[in-house]
C-alpha positions as CSV (number, residue, x, y, z in Angstrom):
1,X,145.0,89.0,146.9
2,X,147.6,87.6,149.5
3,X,151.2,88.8,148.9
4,X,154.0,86.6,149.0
5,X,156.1,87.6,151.3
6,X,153.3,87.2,154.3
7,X,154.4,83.6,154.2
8,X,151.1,82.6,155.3
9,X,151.7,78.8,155.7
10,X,154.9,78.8,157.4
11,X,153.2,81.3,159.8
12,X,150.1,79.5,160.2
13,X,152.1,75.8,161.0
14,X,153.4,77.9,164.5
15,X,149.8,78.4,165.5
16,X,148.4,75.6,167.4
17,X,144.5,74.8,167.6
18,X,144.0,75.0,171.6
19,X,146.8,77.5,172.5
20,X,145.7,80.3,173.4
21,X,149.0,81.3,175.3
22,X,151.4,80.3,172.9
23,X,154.6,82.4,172.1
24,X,153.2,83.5,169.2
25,X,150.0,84.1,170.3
26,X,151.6,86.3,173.0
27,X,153.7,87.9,170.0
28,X,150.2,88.6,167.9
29,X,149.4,90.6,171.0
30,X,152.8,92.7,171.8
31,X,152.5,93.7,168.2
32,X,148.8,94.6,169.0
33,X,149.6,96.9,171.8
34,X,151.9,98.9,169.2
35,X,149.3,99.0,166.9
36,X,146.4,101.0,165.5
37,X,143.9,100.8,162.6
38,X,143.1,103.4,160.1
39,X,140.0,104.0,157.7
40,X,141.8,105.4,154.2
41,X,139.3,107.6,152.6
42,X,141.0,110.3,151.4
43,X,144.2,112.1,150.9
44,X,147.3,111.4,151.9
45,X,146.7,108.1,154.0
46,X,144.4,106.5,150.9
47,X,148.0,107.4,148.4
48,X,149.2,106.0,151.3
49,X,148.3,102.6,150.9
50,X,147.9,102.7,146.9
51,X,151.6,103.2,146.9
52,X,152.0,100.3,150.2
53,X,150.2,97.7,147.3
54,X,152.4,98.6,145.0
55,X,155.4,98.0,146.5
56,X,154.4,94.7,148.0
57,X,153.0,93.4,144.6
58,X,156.3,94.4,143.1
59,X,157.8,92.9,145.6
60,X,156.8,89.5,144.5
61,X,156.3,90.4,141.2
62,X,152.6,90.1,141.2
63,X,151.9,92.7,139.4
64,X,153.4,95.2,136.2
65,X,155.4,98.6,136.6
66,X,153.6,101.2,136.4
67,X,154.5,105.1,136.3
68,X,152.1,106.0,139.1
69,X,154.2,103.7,141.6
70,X,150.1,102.9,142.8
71,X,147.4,100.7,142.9
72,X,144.1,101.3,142.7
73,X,140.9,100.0,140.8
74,X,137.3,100.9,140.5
75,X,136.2,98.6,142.9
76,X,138.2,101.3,145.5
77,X,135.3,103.4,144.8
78,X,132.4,101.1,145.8
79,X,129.7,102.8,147.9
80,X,130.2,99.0,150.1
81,X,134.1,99.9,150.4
82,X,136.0,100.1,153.3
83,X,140.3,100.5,153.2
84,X,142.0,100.3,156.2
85,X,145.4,101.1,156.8
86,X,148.0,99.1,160.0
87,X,150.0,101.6,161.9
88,X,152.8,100.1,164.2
89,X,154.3,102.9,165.9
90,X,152.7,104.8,164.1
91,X,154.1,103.5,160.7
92,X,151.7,102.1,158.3
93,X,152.9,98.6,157.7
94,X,149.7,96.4,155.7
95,X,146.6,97.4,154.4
96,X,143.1,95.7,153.9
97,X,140.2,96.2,151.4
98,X,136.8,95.4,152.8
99,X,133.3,94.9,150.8
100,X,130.5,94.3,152.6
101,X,128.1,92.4,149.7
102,X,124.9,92.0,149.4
103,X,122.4,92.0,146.7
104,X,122.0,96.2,147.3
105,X,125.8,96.4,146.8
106,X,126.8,93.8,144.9
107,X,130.2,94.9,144.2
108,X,133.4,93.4,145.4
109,X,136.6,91.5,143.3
110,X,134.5,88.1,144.4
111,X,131.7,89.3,142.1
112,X,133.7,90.6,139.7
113,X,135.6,87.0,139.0
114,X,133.0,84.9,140.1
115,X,129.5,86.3,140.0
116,X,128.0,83.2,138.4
117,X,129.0,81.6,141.6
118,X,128.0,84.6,143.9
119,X,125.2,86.3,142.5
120,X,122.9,83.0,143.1
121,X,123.8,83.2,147.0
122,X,123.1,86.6,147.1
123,X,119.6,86.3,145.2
124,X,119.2,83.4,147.7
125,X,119.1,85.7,150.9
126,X,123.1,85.3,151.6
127,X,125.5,88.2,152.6
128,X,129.4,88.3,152.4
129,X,132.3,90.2,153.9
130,X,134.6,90.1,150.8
131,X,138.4,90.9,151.7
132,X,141.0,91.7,149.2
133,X,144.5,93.5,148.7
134,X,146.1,92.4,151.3
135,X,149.2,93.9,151.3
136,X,152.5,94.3,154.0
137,X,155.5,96.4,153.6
138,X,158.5,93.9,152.9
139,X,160.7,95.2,155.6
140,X,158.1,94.9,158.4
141,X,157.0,91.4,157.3
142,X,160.6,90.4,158.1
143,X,161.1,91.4,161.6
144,X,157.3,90.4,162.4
145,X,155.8,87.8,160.4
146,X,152.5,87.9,163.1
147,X,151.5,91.2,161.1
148,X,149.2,89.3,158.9
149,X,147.2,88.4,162.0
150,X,146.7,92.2,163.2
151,X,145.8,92.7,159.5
152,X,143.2,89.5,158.9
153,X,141.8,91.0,162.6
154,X,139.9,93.7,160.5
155,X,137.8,90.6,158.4
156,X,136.8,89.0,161.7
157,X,135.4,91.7,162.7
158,X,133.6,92.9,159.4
159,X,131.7,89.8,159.7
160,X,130.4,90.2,163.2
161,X,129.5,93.6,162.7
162,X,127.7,93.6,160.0
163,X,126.2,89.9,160.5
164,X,127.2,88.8,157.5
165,X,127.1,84.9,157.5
166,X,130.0,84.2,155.5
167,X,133.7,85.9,154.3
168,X,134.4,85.6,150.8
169,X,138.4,85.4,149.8
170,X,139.8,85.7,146.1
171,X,142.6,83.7,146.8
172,X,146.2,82.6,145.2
173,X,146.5,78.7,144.4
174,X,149.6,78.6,146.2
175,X,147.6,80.3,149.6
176,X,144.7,78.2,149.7
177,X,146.3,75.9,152.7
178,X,146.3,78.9,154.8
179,X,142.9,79.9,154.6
180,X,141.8,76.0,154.7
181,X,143.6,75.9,158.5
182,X,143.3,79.3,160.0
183,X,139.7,80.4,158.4
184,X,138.3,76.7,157.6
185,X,137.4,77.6,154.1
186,X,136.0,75.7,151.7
187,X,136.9,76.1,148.1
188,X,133.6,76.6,146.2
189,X,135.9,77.6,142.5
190,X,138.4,77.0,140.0
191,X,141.1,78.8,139.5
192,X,141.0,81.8,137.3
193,X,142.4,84.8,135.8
194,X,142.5,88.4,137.5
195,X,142.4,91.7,135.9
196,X,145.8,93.6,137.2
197,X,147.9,90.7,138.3
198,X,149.8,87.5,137.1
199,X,148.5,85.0,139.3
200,X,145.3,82.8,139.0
201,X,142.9,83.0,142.1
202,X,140.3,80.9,143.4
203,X,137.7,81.6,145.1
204,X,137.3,80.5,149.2
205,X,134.6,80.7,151.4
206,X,134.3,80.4,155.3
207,X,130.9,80.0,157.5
208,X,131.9,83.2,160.2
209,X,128.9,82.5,162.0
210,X,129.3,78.5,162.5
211,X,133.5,79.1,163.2
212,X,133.4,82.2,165.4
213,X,133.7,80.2,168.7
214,X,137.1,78.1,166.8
215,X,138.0,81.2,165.7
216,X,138.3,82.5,169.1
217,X,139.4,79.7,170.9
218,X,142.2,79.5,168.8
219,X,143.4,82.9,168.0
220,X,141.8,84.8,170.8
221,X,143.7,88.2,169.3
222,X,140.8,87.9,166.7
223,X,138.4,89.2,169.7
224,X,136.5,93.1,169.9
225,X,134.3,94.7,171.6
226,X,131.2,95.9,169.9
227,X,133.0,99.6,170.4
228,X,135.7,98.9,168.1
229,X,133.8,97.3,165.9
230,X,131.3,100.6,165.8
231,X,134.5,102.8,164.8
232,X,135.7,101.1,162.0
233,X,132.6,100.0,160.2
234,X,129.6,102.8,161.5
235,X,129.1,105.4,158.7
236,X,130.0,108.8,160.2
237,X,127.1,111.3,160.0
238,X,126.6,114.3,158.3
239,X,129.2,116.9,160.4
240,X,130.4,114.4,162.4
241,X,134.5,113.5,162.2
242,X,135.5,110.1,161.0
243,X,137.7,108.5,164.3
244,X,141.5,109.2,163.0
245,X,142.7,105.6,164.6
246,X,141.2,102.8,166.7
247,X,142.9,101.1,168.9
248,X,142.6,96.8,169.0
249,X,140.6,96.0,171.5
250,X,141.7,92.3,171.8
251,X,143.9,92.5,174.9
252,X,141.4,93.6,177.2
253,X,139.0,90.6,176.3
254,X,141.8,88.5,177.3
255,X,142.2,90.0,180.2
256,X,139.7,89.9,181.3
257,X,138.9,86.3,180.3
């Protein structure tokens, strides 16, 4: 779920389809060259983010109090899970869920809320990149509202690396306009209700193979090299060390472009 204070639409109306060097295009990739991902698995940086949701939810009153100042769910544990943490400067400042579905693994919030919608296109062949609990620290959101677009890079890249034909997106009704103009999604649900929080999702899907190129074209920070997308997604082998950060990789495409 999309926190409020990401202001995703006022955001997405100073993008431009076409420029490429725009200001805030150019902005997306300053705050690139600060920044750093992180795969949460355990420990400290996985509290880390539990307790980043939190206070974002709370925030904009998406969700309850609870003691634990966390939030976590079952689907956290999913053998298809992948949570990443943002670092600017090395601050963590948003957070991602990942779920790479299929009908192996078919465990993400999409299938939780709508499986009579997404178990038939996964028995049909289809596989999904399912993103959820999105969340940004309040403070950072402020000073750099282009943070959602370092976060959403991690999707974008899910998709290519695993070849998975389409992204899935549980989304708020009062979102759905940013993920219509910046992903091209289709809504393919009604609204409903979601265990944990207030707000009524929908459910939104986008064809990542058919909008790469637009993608892009228009947002060329959403660009990586196979290499980045190795570290973040590759399972780590028995003895080896999972990579502690990987840097975006964006800014040297466009250089080189």
């Amino acid at each position: 779920m999309v926190t409020r204070q990401l202001k995703l639409d006022a955001d997405a109306e100073q993008l431009k389809p076409g420029l490429s060097g725009s200001s805030f295009s150019n902005k997306v990739f300053e705050l690139l060259d600060r920044s750093e991902y992180r795969r949460c698995d355990k420990g400290e940086d996985l509290e880390d983010i539990y307790r980043l949701r939190y206070k974002a939810y709370r925030f904009n009153d998406m969700v309850p109090d609870v003691d634990t100042h966390t939030i976590s769910d079952a689907l956290d544990e999913a053998p298809n899970v992948y949570r990443f943490g943002v670092y600017v400067d090395q601050h963590l400042v948003s957070t991602m869920r990942i779920h790479h579905v299929t009908l192996e693994t078919p465990v993400s919030p999409s299938v939780q809320a709508f499986g009579d919608i997404v178990m038939p296109m996964l028995e049909a062949g289809d596989t999904f990149v399912c993103m959820s609990r999105l969340a940004s620290d309040p403070e950072w959101t402020r000073v750099y509202p282009q943070l959602v677009y370092v976060t959403l890079r991690l999707a974008g890249m899910a998709c290519e690396y695993f070849k998975a034909p389409y992204g899935l997106s549980t989304v708020r009704e009062d979102h759905a306009g940013f993920y219509k103009r910046i992903y091209y999604s289709e809504q393919i649900s009604e609204a409903r209700s979601y265990p944990g929080v207030f707000n009524k999702v929908m459910l939104f899907r986008t064809n990542a193979v058919a909008n790469r190129e637009r993608f892009y074209a228009r947002f060329p920070f959403f660009r990586s090299t196979e290499w980045e997308r190795r570290l973040l997604f590759a399972k780590v082998d028995a003895g080896e060390l999972q990579p502690l950060t990987i840097l975006p990789s964006a800014r040297y495409l466009s250089d080189a472009a």
